[in-house]
N, C-alpha and C positions, 0 to 999 in steps of 0.2 A: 595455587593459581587456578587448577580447574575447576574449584567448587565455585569461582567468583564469573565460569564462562557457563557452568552449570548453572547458575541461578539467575545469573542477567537470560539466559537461554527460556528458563523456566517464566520466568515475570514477563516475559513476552510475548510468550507464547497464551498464557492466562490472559494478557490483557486481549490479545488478539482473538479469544476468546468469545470475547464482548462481543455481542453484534447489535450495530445499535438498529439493524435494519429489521431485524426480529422483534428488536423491543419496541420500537418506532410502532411497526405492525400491532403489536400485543396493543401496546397502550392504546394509541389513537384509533384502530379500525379493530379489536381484539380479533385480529385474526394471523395465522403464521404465514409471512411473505412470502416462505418456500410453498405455499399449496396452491401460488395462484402466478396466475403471467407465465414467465420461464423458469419460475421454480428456484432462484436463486435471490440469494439474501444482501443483495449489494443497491448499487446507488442506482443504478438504471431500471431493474423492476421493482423498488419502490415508487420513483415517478413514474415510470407509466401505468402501475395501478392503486397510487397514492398519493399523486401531485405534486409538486413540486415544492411544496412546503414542508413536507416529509420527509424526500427524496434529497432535498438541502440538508435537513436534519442530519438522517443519516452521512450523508457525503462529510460534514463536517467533526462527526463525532467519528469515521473511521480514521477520518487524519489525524483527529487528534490522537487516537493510540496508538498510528504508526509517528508520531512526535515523541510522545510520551515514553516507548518502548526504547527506542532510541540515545535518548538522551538516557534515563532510568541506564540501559547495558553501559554508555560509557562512561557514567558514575560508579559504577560497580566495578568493572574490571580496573586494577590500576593500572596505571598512567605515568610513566616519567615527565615527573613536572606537571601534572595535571592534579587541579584542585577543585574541588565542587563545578560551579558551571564553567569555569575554564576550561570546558570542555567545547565552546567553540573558539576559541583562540588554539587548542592546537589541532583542531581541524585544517586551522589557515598555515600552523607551523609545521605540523609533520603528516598532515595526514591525516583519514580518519580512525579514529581509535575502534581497537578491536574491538571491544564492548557495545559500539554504536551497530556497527555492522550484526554482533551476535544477535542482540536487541533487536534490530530491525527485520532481522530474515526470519528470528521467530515469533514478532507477531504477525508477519503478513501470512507464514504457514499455519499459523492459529486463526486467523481469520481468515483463510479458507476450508483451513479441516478443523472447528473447532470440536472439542470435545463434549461441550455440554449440551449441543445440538445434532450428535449422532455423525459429529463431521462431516455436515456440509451445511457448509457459510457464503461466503460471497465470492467473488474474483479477485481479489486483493487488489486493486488500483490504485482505489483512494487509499489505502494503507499505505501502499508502497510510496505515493507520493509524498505522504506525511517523514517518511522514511528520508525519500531525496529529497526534505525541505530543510533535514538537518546535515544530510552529509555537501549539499550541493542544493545552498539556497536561493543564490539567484538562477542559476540553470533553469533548476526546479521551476522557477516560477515564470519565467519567461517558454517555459516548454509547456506548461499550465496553459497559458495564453494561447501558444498556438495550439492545442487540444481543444481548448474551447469553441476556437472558428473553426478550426475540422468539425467538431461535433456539430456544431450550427449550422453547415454548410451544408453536411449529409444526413445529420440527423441519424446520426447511425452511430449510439454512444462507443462500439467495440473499436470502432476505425480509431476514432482518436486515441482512445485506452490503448491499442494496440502501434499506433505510429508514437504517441508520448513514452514509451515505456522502451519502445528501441532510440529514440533521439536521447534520451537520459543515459543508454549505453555509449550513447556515440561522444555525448557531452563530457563522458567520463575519461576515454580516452583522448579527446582534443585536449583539456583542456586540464587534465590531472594525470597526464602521464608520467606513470610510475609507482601513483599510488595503489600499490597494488589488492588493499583493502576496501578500496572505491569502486575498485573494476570489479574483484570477484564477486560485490554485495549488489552491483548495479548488471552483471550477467547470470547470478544466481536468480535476482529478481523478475528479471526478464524471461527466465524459464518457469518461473512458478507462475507470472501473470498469464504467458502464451499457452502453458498446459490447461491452465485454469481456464482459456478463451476455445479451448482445443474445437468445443461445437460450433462457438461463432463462428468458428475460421473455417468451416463447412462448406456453414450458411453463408456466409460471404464469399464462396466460391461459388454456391450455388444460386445464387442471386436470392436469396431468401431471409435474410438476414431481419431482425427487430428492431423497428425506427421507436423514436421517441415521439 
């Protein structure tokens, strides 16, 4: 059984790897998004020094690896009763399978320390979200919504990153108390987004903070 926790572990961490905000950068403007703005390889200093046709790009191709990784762990690890994608019917029956949770938490830590970039990647948001879009899909997406009017409102993409990432905690125990694979994957999360936010939340103290 552990070589099946070791490898969902391993393929998600490789995919989380990917950064599509590097390659985004590479391709369309050939330059490394870590050398410019805030030095970080994620969805918000791509659009503010890549636009938002970039800056979408990227956002959607990190969700899809925190999807991908995800679902991929809870195919790999077995599952009583669980067959190919029937892997969101016992999300709804028993909880989320261990394998989702393994999957998930190592591509968000691979997309923030990846390897093939010297380890360092982006803030893991939009991973983590792609993440709670399988373990807690409508949550997920109605906490998406109000992140998005936060961000709108302030214009401050870390507030919303940073208020979405604890209401996905709080979702977790309203609303799935007891699964306790939910809770450790969605407060493990919550410390790798806030450590990863550690200078915004500074700057945000210090009234200094980067607007879009």
């Amino acid at each position: 059984m552990v070589w099946y926790y070791l490898l969902s572990a391993v393929i998600g961490y490789l995919l989380g790897c990917v950064s599509f905000g590097y390659l985004a950068g590479k391709l369309f403007k050939g330059k490394d998004i870590r050398e410019v703005g805030s030095g970080n390889a994620g969805t918000a200093n791509v659009i503010r020094n890549y636009g938002w046709a970039i800056g979408l790009l990227t956002f959607v191709g990190d969700v899809a690896k925190g999807v991908g990784a995800a679902l991929i762990g809870g195919l790999i690890v077995p599952q009583i009763g669980m067959n190919g994608l029937t892997v969101f019917g016992m999300i709804e029956q028993t909880g989320v399978p261990i394998g989702v949770c393994i999957g998930g938490l190592a591509v968000v830590t691979g997309h923030i320390w990846p390897v093939f970039l010297k380890f360092r990647g982006g803030k893991g948001v939009a991973t983590s979200l792609g993440v709670f879009l399988i373990i807690m899909p409508m949550h997920a997406a109605v906490v998406l919504g109000v992140c998005i009017i936060i961000i709108a409102l302030t214009r401050t993409m870390s507030i919303g990153s940073l208020i979405g990432t604890m209401l996905m905690v709080v979702a977790s125990f309203l609303f799935f108390w007891g699964d306790m694979f939910n809770h450790i994957t969605c407060i493990l999360l919550l410390i790798l987004v806030y450590y990863s936010h550690r200078k915004n939340i500074k700057r945000l103290a210090e009234g200094k903070e980067n607007q879009l």
